[in-house]
N, C-alpha and C positions, 0 to 999 in steps of 0.2 A: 456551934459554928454560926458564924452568919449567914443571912440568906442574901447578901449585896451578891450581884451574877457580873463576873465582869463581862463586858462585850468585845467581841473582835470582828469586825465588819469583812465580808468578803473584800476583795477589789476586785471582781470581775461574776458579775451573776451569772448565772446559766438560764434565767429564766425565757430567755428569747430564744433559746434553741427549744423551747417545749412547743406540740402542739397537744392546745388543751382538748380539743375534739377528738383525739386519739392518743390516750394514755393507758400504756399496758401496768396492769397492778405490779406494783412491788418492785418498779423495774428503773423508776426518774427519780430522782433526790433531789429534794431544796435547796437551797443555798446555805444553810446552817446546823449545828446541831450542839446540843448542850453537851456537857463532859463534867462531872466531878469522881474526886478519886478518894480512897478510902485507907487512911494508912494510919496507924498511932493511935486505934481507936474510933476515929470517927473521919467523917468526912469533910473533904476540902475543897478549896479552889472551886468552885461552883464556874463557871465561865459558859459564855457563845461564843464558839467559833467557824470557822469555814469548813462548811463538809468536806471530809476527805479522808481518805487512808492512814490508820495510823498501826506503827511497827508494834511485833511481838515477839517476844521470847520463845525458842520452842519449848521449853520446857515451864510454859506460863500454866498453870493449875487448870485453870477452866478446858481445856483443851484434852487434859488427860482424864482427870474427875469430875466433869459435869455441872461443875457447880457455876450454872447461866439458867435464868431466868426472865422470863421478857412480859411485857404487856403490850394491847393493838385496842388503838380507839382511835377518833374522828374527832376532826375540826373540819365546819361549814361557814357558810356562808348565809345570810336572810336576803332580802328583796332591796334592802337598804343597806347590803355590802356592809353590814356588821355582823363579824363574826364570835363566833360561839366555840364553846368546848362541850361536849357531850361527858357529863359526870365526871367528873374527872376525877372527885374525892373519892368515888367508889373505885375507881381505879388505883388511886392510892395506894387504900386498905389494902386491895387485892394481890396489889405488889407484896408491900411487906409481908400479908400471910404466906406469901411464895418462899420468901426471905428466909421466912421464918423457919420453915419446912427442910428448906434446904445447905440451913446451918448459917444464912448470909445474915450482913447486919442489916435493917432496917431504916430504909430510908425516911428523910423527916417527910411529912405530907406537907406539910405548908412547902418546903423547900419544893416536892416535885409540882403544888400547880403552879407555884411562881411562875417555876422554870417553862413550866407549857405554854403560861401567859405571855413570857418574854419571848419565847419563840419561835409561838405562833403571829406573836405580834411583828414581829423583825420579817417573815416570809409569810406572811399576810396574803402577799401577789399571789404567792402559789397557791391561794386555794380554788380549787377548779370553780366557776358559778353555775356550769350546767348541768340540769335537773337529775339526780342520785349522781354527781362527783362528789368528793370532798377533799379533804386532808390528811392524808392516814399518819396515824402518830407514832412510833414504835420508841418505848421507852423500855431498856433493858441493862441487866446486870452481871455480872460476870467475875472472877477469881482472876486476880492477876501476878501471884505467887510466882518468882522464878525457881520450881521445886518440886521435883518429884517425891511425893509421900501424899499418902491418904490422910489427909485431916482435913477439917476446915483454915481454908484460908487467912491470913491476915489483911490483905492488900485486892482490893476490888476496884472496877469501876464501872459508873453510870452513865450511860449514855443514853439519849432520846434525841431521833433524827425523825426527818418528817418526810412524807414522800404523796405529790399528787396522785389521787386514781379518779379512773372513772368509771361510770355507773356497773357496778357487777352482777351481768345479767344470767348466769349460768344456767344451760337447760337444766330444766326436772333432772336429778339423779335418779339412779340405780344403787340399789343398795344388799349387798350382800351380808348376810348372818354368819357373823366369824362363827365357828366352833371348835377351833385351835390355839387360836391366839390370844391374849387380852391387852387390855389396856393397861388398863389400871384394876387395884386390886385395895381392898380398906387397910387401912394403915401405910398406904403407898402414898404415889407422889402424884395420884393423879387429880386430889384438890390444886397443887399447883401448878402456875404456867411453867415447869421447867422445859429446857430446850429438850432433854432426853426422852421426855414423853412423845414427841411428836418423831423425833427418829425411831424409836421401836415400833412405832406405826408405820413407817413407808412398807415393812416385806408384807404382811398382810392386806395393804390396801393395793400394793403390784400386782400380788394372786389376785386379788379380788376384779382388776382388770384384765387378767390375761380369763379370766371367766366371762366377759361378756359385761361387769360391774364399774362402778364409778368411785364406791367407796364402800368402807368397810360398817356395818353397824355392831356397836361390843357390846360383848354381853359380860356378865359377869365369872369371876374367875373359878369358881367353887361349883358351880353347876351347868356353867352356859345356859340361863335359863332367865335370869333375869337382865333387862335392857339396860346400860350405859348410856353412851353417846354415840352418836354417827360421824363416821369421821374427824373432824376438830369442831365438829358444832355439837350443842344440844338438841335435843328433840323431844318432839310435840307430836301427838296423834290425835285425834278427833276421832273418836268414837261414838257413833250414835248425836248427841247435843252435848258431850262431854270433853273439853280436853285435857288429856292427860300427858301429866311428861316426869318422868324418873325422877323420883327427890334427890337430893344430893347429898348424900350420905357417908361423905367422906373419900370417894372413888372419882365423883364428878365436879366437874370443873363448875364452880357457881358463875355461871354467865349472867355479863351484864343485860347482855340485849333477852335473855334468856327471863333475868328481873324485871327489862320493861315489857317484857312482853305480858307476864302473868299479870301486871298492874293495870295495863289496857283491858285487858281478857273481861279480870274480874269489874273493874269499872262499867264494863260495859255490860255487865249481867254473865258471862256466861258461868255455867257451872265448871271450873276447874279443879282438877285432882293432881298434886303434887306425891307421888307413892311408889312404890314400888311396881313394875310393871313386866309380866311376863313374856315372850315370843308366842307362849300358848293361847296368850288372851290377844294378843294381834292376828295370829290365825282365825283365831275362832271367831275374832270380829268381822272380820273380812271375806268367812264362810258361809256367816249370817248378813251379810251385806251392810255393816253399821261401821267401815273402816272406811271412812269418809277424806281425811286427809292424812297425811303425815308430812313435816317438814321440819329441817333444821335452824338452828337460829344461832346468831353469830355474830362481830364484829363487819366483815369483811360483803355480806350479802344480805345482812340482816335475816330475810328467809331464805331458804334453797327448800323449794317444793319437791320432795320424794316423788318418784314415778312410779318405781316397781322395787319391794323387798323380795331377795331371794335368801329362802331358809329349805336347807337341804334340798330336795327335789319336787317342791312350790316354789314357783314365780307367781308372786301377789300383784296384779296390776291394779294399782288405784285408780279414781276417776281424774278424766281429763282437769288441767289446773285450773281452765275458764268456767268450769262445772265450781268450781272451790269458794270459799267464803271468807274462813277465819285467818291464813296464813298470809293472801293475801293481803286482807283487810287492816294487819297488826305493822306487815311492812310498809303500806303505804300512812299509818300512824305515824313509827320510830322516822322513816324517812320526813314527814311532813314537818314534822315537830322540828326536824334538825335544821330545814328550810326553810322554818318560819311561816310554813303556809298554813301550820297548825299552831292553835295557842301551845303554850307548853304550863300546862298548869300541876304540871308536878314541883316543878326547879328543876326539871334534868339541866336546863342550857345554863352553862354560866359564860356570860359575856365578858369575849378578851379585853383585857383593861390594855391601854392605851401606855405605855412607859416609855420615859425618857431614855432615850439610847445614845451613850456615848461613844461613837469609834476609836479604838484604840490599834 
């Protein structure tokens, strides 16, 4: 296929009904969103068009057998109102290996940053300029089969909409030690972002609230014994001059913010351990008083500093977060970097390129 995107201009923006100083996440939409569709093999129609509601079939696949898919990344802004994409190649990959996982075809990667360039570039206005806003990008995929039967689909489509938020400051969690439920398990689906991994996670992270908790932390499925992730983020612990956070071994989700963060970490000297990691050795750190930090890392908050782990009948209280060093320090990095107030001397940012836009 080609990668020409055709364009369709709103007629009537929404952007003056936003206020940018109070924008609740996940909840205002841009004025546009990409759309191509997947039929005969491969994919078609690449276009922008005007966000909006679009009809379904009840008996369209994705709805009955799960076969959706998504990604969540940022577009900012610098001091000079040029804006940036945050990796976007690595987010790519990370699709397709979803894709791939979940029986879908594979999206082209040149095709999806185009499309991020195109339209991030087209709704531009909406990226929030004040300090931790940005752009949230949500690019996602889905089975559009009109057909009841268990198979892989033939007919998909892609869609990436974009939506302003602002700074996501969420108190220190609480975090509760499932030992009922899991997440994910090896040879399951929880290397990818499917939609159904995060709905099997709402009844355990409920209980987990009606206990006095914020979210749930997984362990693994064959012993409850070794750590996962913490709700939809990865995590990080500081032990001692140490930090350690669960390799990803097939069960976990390979985070991006999770990749910049070990890349900071080690740059900056400290000694990190990507390994396997028990509840017994988080106790036992925190018995001998060397449980220093722990916090989650993520798309949406970058860090979320843990407060207190509850594992059976231990509530572990960390130390206060002003007391803290490393979790802070890596978010005000990923943050700085995306602002331009920090060199970006990896290549994370790639600068939206500027395209000619035709109304149609």
């Amino acid at each position: 296929m080609t990668h020409e995107i055709k364009i369709t201009t709103t007629q009537q923006s929404r952007l003056s009904q936003v206020d940018f100083d109070n924008i609740p996440f996940g909840r205002v939409f841009s004025d546009h969103m990409f759309v191509a569709d997947y039929k005969d093999g491969q994919w078609t129609q690449p276009r922008i068009e005007p966000f909006a509601p679009f009809t379904i079939h009840p008996a369209m696949m994705s709805l009955h057998y799960g076969q959706s898919i998504f990604e969540g990344m940022k577009a900012s802004k610098n001091s000079d109102g040029q804006a940036f994409l945050f990796r976007p190649a690595m987010h790519a990959r990370r699709l397709n290996n979803s894709a791939r996982r979940l029986c879908m075809p594979e999206f082209p990667e040149v095709l999806f940053v185009e499309a991020l360039h195109q339209l991030v570039d087209l709704d531009r206005d909406w990226i929030p300029t004040n300090e931790g806003s940005a752009l949230y990008l949500r690019p996602f995929m889905f089975a559009t089969d009109e057909f009841i039967g268990v198979r892989p689909a033939a007919h998909y489509k892609m869609i990436i909409f974009t939506c302003p938020v602002g700074p996501y400051y969420p108190k220190p969690v609480r975090l509760w030690v499932e030992q009922q439920y899991v997440r994910a398990v090896n040879g399951g689906t929880g290397e990818a972002k499917a939609a159904g991994n995060y709905a099997g996670a709402l009844y355990p992270a409920k209980m987990a609230q009606e206990r006095g908790f914020d979210q749930v932390m997984w362990m693994d499925a064959h012993e409850f014994k070794y750590i996962q992730e913490v709700g939809t983020m990865n995590i990080f612990f500081v032990i001692g001059d140490t930090v350690v956070t669960p390799a990803t071994d097939g069960s976990i989700l390979k985070g991006i913010t999770r990749d910049s963060i070990l890349t900071i970490l080690r740059e900056k000297g400290y000694t990190v351990e990507e390994r396997a990691i028990t509840i017994d050795e988080v106790v036992a750190a925190y018995q001998n008083g060397q449980l220093r930090e722990a916090f989650g890392a993520g798309t949406a908050a970058v860090v979320s500093h843990v407060e207190a782990i509850g594992y059976q009948d231990l509530v572990m209280e960390l130390p206060p977060v002003a007391e803290r060093q490393i979790g802070e320090m890596v978010k005000n990095e990923i943050n700085g970097i995306r602002s331009g107030a920090l060199p970006d001397t990896h290549g994370w940012l790639t600068p939206v390129k500027a395209t000619e836009q035709v109304a149609n």
